[in-house]
C-alpha positions as CSV (number, residue, x, y, z in Angstrom):
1,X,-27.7,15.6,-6.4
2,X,-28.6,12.2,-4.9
3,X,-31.6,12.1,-2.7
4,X,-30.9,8.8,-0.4
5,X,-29.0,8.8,2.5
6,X,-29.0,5.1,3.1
7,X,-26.2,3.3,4.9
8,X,-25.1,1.9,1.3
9,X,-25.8,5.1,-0.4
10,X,-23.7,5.8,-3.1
11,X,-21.9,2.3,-3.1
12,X,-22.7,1.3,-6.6
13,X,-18.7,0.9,-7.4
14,X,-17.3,0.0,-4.3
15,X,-19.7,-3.1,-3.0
16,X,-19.4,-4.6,-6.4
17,X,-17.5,-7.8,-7.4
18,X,-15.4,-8.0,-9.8
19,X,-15.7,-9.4,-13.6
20,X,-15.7,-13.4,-13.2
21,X,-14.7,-13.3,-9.6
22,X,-19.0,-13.3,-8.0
23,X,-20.1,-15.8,-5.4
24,X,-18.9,-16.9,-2.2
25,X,-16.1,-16.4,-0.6
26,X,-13.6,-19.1,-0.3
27,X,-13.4,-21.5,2.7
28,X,-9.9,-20.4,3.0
29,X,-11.3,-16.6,4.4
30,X,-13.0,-18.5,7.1
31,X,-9.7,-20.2,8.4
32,X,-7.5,-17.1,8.4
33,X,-5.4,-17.2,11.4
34,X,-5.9,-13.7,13.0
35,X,-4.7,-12.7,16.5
36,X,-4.8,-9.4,18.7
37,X,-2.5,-6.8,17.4
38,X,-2.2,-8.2,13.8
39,X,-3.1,-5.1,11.0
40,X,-6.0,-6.1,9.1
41,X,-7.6,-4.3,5.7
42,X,-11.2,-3.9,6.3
43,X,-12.6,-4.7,2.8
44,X,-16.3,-5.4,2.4
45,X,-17.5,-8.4,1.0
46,X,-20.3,-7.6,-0.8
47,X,-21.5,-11.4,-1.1
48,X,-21.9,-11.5,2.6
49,X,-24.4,-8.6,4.0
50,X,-24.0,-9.9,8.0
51,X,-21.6,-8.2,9.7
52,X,-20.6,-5.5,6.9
53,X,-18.7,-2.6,8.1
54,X,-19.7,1.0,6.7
55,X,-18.8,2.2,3.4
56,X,-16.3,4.9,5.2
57,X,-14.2,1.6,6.5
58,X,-14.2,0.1,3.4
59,X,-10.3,0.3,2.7
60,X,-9.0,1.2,5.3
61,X,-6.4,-0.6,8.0
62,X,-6.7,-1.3,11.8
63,X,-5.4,-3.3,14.8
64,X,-7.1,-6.4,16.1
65,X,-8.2,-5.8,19.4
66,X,-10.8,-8.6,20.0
67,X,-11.4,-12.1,18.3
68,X,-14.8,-13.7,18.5
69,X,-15.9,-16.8,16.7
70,X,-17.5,-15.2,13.2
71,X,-16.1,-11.6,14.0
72,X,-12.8,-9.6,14.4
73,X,-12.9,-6.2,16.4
74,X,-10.6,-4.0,15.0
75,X,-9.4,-0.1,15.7
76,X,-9.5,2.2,13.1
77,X,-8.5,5.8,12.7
78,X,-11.5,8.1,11.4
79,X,-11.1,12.4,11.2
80,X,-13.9,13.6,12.2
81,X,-14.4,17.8,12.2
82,X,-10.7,18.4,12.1
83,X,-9.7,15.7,14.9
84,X,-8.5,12.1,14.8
85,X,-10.8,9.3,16.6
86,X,-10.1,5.9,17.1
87,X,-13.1,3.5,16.7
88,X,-13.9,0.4,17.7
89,X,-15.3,-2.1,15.2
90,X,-16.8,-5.1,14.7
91,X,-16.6,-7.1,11.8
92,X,-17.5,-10.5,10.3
93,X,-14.5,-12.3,9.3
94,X,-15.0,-12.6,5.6
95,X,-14.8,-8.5,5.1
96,X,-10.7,-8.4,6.4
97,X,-7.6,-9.4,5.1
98,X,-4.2,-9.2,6.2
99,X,-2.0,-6.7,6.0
100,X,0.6,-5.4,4.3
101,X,1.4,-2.5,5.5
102,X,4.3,-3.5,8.0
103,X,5.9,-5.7,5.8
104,X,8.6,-3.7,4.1
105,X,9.1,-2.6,8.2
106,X,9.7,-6.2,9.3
107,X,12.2,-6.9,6.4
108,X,14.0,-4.0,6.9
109,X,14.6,-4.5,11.2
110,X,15.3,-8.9,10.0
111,X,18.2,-7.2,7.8
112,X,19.6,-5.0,10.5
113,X,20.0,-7.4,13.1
114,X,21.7,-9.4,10.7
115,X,24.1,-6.8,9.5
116,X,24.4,-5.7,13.5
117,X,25.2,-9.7,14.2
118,X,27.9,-9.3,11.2
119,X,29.9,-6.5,12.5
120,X,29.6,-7.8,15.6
121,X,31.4,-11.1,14.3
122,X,34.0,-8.7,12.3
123,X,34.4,-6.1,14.8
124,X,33.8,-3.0,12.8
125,X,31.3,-0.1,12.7
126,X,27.6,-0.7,10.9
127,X,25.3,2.2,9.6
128,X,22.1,0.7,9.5
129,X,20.2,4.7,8.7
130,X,18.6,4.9,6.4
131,X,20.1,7.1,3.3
132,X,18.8,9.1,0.3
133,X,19.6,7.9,-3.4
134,X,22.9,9.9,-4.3
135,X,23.1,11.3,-7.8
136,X,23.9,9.4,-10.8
137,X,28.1,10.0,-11.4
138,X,29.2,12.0,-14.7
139,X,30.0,11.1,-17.8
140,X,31.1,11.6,-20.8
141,X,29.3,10.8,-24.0
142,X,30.6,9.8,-26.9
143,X,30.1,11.3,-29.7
144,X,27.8,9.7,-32.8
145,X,30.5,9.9,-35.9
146,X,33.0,7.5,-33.8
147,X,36.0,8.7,-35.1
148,X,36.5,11.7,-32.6
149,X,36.5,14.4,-34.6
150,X,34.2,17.7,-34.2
151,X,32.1,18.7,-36.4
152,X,30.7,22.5,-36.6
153,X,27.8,23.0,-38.2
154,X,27.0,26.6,-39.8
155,X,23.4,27.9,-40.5
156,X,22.9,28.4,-44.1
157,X,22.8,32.0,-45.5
158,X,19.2,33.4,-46.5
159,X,18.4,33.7,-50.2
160,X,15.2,35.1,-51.7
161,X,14.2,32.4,-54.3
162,X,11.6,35.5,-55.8
């Protein structure tokens, strides 16, 4: 049973570095381009103490909604008691990174305008739904002798070797 109930309380794994990957963060973290109504993954820096969000953010993805000079203010989803509350965060910039949660999203509508501007061109009909994975088609396998033949294999008859 742990007996502290610190802000960082039972962090030990999850505000730890990496094997060979300590120290500051890059200078690239400070340049990152972020603007309001990007998705960011809050993900704690554990190098960097100012501006930490709280261990139950660490992980999880939000909306930009404000951009200051050091910090980004993002919304985040948290349930609470059965219910669904959106909180407002804010949080240095070295403990975001950029999403990927709406990439496979923006691919996907890229290649339906472009199959729309196709069958446009062409004049036909486009599904652009989204479809199951149909079953694999039958087959026949062929057999291991080669030559075609069956082969019927018979149990042998019990005998008593007493």
């Amino acid at each position: 049973m742990p007996h502290s109930f610190g802000v960082r309380a039972r962090t030990r794994h999850m505000f730890a570095k990496k094997f060979r990957q300590h120290g500051m963060p890059h200078l690239s973290q400070y340049m990152l381009p972020v603007k309001v109504g990007d998705y960011v993954d809050i993900f704690a820096n554990p190098s960097i103490h100012k501006g930490m969000p709280h261990k139950h953010y660490h992980g999880r993805t939000g909306i930009v909604f404000n951009v200051t000079k050091s910090s980004v203010g993002v919304r985040v989803n948290k349930y609470v008691n059965g219910r669904i509350l959106e909180k407002r965060i804010h949080v240095r910039i070295e403990h975001i990174r950029p999403s990927k949660c709406q990439k496979e999203i923006i691919s996907r509508v890229k290649a339906n305008e472009a199959a729309k501007k196709a069958a446009r061109e062409g004049g036909e009909q486009v599904d652009l739904k989204r479809h199951p994975n149909k079953p694999k088609e039958g087959y026949f396998l062929a057999a291991p002798g080669g030559d075609g033949t069956v082969t019927t294999i018979q149990p042998l008859p019990f005998s008593d070797l007493v």
